[in-house]
N, C-alpha and C positions, 0 to 999 in steps of 0.2 A: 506515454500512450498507455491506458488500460485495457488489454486485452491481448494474446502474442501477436507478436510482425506481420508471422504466417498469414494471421486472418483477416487485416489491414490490405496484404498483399494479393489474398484469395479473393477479397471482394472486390477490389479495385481490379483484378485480371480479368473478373469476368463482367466489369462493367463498360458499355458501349456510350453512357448518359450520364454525365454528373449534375446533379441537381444541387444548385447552392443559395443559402437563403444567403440576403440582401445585409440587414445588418449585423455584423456577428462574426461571419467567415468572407464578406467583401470588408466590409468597413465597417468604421464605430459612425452611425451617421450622424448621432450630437453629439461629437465629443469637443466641439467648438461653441455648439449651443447646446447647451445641458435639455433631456428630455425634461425635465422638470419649469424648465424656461418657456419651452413648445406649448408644452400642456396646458401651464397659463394664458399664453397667449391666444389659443386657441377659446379657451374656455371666455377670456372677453369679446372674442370677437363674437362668438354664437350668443353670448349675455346681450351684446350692441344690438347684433337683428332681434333681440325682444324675444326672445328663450330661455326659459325657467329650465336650471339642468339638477339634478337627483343630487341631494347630501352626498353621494358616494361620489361625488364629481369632482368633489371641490377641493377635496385635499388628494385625487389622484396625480401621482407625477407622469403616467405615463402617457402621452399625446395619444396611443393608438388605442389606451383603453378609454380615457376620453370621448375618442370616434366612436369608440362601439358601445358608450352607456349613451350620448349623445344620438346615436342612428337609430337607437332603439325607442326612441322621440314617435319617431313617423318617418314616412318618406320623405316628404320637403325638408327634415331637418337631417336626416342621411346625408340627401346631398350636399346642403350648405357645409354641413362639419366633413366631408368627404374634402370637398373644392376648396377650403380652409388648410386642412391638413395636407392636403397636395402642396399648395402654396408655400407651405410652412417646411417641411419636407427638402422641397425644390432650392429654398433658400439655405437649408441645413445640411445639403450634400457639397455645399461650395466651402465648408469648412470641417469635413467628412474627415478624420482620420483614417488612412486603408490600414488594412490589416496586413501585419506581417505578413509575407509569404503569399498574399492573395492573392499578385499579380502572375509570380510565376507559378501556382497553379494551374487557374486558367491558362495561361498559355504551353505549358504543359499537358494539362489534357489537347489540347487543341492541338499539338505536334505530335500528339500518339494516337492520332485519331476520334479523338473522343469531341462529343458535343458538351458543350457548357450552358447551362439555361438556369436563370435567375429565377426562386418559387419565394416572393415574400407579398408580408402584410402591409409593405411598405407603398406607395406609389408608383406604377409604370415609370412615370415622364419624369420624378428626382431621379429612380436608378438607372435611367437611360443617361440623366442628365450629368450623374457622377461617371458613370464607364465610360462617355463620352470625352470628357479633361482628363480622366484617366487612364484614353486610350488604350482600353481593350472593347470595347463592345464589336469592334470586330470578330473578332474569336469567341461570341455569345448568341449561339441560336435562337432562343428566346427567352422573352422576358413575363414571366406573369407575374403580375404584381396586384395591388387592391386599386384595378380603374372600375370597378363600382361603388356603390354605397350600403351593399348589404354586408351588415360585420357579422352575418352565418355562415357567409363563403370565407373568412377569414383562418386562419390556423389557429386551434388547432382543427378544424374542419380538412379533410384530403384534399377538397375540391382542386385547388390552386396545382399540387399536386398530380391529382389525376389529369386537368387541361395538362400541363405540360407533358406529360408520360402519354396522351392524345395526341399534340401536337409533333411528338416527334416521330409518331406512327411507331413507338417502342412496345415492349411490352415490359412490364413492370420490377420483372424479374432481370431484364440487362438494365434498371437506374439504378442509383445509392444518389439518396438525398443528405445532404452536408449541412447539420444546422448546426447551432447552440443550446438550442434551450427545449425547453420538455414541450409547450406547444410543436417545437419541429420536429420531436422523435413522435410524436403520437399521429401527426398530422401524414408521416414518411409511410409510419407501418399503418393504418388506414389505406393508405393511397398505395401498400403490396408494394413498398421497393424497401432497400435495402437502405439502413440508417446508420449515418456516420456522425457519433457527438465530437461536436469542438469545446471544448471544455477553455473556455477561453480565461476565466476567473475562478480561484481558489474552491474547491467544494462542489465543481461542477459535473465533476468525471462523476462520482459514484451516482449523484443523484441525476445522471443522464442514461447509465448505465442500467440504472433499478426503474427507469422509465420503458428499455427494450432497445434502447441502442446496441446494436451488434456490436461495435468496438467504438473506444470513445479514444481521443488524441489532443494533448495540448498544444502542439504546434505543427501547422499547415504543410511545413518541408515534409512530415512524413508520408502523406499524402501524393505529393509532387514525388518526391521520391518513387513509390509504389508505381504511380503512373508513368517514369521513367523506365521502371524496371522490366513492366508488362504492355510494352507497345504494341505488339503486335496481337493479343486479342482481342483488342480494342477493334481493328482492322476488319473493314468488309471482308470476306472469303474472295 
């Protein structure tokens, strides 16, 4: 962990809302089908429906920047590369590596009172579709995820963020959003909550940390931990 216990401990006491993004601190969602496999995929099927896509497209690996140099087409092609990628997605959380510790996090916050709600750029109905076989989507308030086709509401945008900190009727200051990557610390403090980097790969704590993550952590037990420790503030009055 980069940063003392204490303040790992302090933000987690006084938080009511854990916000967790989708791939990163749930699961790896290609790590059975490489994003780089997706991205092509995707990229012939929008070529098939007879769509010209940008030089910067073609040697991108990553399926959801794909989506957002593809969305920025027009609308009709938003969609199509949205319903594309969903599909794609939907089939790539059925060979999803979870992530260490993920499960009993979640279920950890959710035994000390705490709400769990899913903020990614990823699809609704795959991450419904993975917590689902992975039996916890019980123990998840809610899910916002990218069921549109505008990639301005994407991260690093608050939006997704702010819905969810909306939907729980919170206020900004009782969430700590859980990401990985510098889109989810920027996306966190935009959207006025408190940001926890998962430093999931070599090099990722400092350059999470010099993005504004309050404390950055390589592994998820410490986390669950914290949450064990501070059950009861979590706690209605």
């Amino acid at each position: 962990m980069t940063g003392p216990e204490t303040g790992l401990r302090e933000i987690i006491g006084r938080s009511r809302h854990l916000l967790l993004d989708f791939d990163g601190p749930v699961c790896s969602i290609f790590a059975g089908t490489p994003a780089p496999v997706i991205a092509g995929v995707l990229r012939q099927r929008l070529r098939a429906a007879g769509i010209t896509l940008p030089p910067e497209a073609t040697t991108e690996g990553d399926p959801l920047e794909v989506f957002r140099i593809a969305a920025n087409l027009g609308d009709d092609v938003a969609e199509l590369a949205n319903r594309e990628l969903t599909r794609l997605e939907t089939l790539a959380v059925t060979t999803a590596q979870p992530t260490l510790g993920a499960a009993d996090l979640i279920t950890a916050a959710w035994q000390t009172g705490r709400t769990v709600s899913i903020v990614s750029n990823n699809s609704g109905h795959a991450i419904t579709q993975y917590l689902t076989v992975h039996h916890v989507l019980a123990h998840i308030t809610a899910i916002v995820g990218r069921d549109d086709a505008d990639p301005a509401l994407m991260k690093p945008s608050p939006y997704r963020v702010r819905i969810a900190v909306g939907s729980l009727r919170a206020e900004p200051e009782d969430c700590v959003f859980i990401g990985d990557t510098l889109t989810d610390v920027l996306a966190g403090l935009l959207g006025g909550v408190t940001v926890i980097g998962y430093a999931n790969k070599p090099g990722k704590a400092e350059a999470l940390i010099h993005a504004g993550a309050q404390v950055v952590t390589t592994d998820l037990a410490e986390i669950t931990t914290a949450l064990r420790a501070t059950p009861s503030a979590a706690l209605p009055n």
